[in-house]
N, C-alpha and C positions, 0 to 999 in steps of 0.2 A: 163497849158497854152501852146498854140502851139510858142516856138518862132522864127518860122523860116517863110520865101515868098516863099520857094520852096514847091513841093507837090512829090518831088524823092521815088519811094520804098525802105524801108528797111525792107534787109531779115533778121531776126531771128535766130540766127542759133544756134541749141542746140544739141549739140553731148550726146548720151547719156548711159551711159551701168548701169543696176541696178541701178538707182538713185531715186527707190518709196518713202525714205526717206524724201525727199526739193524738188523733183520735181515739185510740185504741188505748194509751195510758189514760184518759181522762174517762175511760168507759170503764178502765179497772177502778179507778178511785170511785167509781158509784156502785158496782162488786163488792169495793172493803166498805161500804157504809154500815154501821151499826143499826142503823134504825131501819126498819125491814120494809115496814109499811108505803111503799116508792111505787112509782113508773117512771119509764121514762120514754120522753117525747122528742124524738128526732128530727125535725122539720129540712128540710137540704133545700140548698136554695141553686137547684142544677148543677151539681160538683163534673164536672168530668174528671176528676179520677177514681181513686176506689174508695171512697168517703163510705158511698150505699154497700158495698161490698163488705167492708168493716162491720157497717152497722148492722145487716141483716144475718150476719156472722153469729155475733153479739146475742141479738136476739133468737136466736135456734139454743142458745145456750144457757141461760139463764132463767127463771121461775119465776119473774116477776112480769105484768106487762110491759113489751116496747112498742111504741106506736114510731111507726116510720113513713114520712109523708116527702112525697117529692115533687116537688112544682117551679112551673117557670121563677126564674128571677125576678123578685117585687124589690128588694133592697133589701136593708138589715133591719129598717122598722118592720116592716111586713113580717118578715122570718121572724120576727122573736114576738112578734103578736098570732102568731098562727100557731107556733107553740102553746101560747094563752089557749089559746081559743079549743083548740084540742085535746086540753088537759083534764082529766076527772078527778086531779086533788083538790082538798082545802087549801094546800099552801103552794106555792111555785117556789124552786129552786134552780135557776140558770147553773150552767155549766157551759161555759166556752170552748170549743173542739180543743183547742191549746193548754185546759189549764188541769188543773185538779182540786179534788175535795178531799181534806183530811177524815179518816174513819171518822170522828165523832161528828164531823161540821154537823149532820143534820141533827145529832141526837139534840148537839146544844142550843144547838136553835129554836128547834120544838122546846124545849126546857126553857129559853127564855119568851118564848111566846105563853108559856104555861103560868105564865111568873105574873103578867103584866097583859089583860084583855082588853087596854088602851092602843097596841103595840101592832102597827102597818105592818111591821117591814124590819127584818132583824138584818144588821149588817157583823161585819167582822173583819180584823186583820187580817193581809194576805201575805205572804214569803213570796220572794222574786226567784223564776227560773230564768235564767239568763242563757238563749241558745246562739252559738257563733262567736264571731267576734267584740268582745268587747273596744268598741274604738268610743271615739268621742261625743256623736250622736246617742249613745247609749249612756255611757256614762252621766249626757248632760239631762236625758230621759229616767234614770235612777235619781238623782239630784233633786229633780224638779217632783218625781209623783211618787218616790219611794213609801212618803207616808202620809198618805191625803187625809188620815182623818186625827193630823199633830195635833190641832184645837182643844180635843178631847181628852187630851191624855191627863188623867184623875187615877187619882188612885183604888177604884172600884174600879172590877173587873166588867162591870156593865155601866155605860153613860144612855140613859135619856135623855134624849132631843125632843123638842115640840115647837109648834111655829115661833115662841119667842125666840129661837137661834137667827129667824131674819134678819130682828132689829138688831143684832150686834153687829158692828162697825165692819167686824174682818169678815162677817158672810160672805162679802166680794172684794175680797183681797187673798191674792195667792190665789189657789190652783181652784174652778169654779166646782169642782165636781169633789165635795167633802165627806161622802157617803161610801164611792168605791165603785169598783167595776158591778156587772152583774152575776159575776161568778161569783161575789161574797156577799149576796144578799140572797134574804128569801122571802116573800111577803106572802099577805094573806089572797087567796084569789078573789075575796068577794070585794077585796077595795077597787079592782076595776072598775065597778058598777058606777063609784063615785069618782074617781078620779081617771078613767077614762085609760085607753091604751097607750102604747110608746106613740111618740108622734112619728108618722113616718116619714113628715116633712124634714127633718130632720138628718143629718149625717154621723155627726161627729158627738153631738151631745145630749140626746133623745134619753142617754139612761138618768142625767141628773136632773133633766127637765121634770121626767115622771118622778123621781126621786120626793124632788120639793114641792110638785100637786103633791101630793100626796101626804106630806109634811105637815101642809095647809090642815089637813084634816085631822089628819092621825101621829100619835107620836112614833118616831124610829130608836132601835136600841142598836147599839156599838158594843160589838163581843171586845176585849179588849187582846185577847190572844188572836193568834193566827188560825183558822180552819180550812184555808185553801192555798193554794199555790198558782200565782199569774205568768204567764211567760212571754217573752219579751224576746224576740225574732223580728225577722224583716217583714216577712210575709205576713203577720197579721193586719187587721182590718184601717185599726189607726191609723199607723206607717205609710198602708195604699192611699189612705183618706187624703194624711197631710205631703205625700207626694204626688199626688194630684191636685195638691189645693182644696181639697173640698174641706173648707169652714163654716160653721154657723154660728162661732160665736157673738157674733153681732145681731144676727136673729135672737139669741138666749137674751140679751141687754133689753130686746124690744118684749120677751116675751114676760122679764121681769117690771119692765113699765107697765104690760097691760094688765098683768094677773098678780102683782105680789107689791106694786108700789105702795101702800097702806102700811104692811107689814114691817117696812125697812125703815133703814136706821136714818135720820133725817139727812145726812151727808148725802148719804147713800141714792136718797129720794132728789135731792136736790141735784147728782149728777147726771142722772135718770132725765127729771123734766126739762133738763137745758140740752138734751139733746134728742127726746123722742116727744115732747110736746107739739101740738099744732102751735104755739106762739113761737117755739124754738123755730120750726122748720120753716116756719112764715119768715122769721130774722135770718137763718140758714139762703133761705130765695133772695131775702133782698140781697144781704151782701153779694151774692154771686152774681146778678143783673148789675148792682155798683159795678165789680170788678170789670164787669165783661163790657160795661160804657169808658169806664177808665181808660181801659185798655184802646180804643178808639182814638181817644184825643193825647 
């Protein structure tokens, strides 16, 4: 059922590298959408296996447009900003090769952007598909991010956020990314203009960094049901990220001293300048010159 009076495009947008695996269910769940008015933007980030085959499948079949773009390996900021970039909606809606979208996600979303012309960035609950073995590394991964946005939980079925959610105490406490992957959001594409692309410096936390730019400016709504489904395997991107090491959370810590310290909660500010301040780092150098004379005599 369509619930929305608008007829706005929503682009699609599906980053994609090796994902022959779920590809193909996550490309039906944008087939069962309710809301007609779509594309979708396939950007592949060199798959060798039959990722482009899927998708070019796909697109012989269906009546709506697919754009399919295949270029060297830039990372996953790159991919999922080249999606932006080649999109001709009003609004962007991610889809992860892995995941899925419930028939309605997009109608309700357009419906709560229709509601509120304050309104970034529409987020929503997600269901877990859980592929393989359930062992302990998983189970302590459901544990930990089964429901990143608990804070919220009110008894309206929609929560408004706006930048005063910085200053509150638990902004940085618990799990940093309170918004949600980017399969359960959908934002407006012209807030790019102000808050700028995914950063590609970035590995591991590039979604909730744009997340809270963009907070800065605009408010975000919280569906409080479920309209996608995230799935949880070996092989996705996270997994490779954190079995490689690749972290940036301590880059995030610095990117909130430089861009959001104002905003936070004075605890919060005060853990911030004792440790990315030039006085801090100045005391950080002496101690370590003491130590290393110390250590001498």
């Amino acid at each position: 059922m369509n619930l929305t009076k608008s007829n706005n495009m929503v682009s699609i947008c599906i980053p994609t590298y090796n994902g022959e695996a779920f590809l193909q269910e996550a490309l039906n769940s944008v087939l069962a959408q309710t809301y007609k008015n779509i594309e979708v933007i396939i950007s592949d980030d060199a798959s060798t296996d039959n990722t482009l085959e899927i998708a070019k499948s796909f697109k012989g079949f269906v009546d709506f447009p697919v754009t399919i773009i295949s270029h060297k390996p830039n990372g996953i900021g790159a991919n999922w900003n080249n999606c932006i970039k080649n999109a001709n909606g009003s609004f962007i809606k991610f889809l992860f090769q892995d995941d899925i979208l419930y028939p309605d996600c997009i109608s309700e979303m357009i419906a709560t952007f229709e509601e509120n012309s304050e309104l970034g960035l529409v987020s929503c609950k997600r269901d877990l598909i859980i592929e393989g073995e359930v062992n302990s590394n998983v189970m302590e991964w459901i544990d930990k991010f089964k429901n990143l946005q608990n804070q919220f939980e009110t008894i309206d079925n929609v929560t408004i956020i706006d930048k005063n959610f910085f200053s509150e105490e638990y902004f940085l406490i618990g799990n940093n990314n309170k918004i949600g992957e980017p399969t359960v959001v959908m934002f407006r594409k012209e807030i790019v203009k102000d808050v700028g692309y995914f950063d590609e410096k970035l590995k591991q936390n590039l979604d909730y960094v744009f997340y809270y730019r963009l907070l800065k400016k605009h408010q975000i709504a919280i569906i409080k049901k479920p309209l996608a489904a995230f799935r949880i395997h070996e092989n996705q991107a996270t997994n490779i990220n954190r079995k490689k090491n690749i972290t940036d959370y301590k880059e995030y810590k610095k990117i909130l001293y430089k861009e959001f310290l104002p905003l936070l909660h004075p605890s919060q500010k005060k853990k911030l300048v004792n440790t990315y301040s030039i006085k801090a780092k100045i005391k950080h150098q002496l101690l370590f010159i003491i130590k290393r004379i110390c250590r001498k005599y």
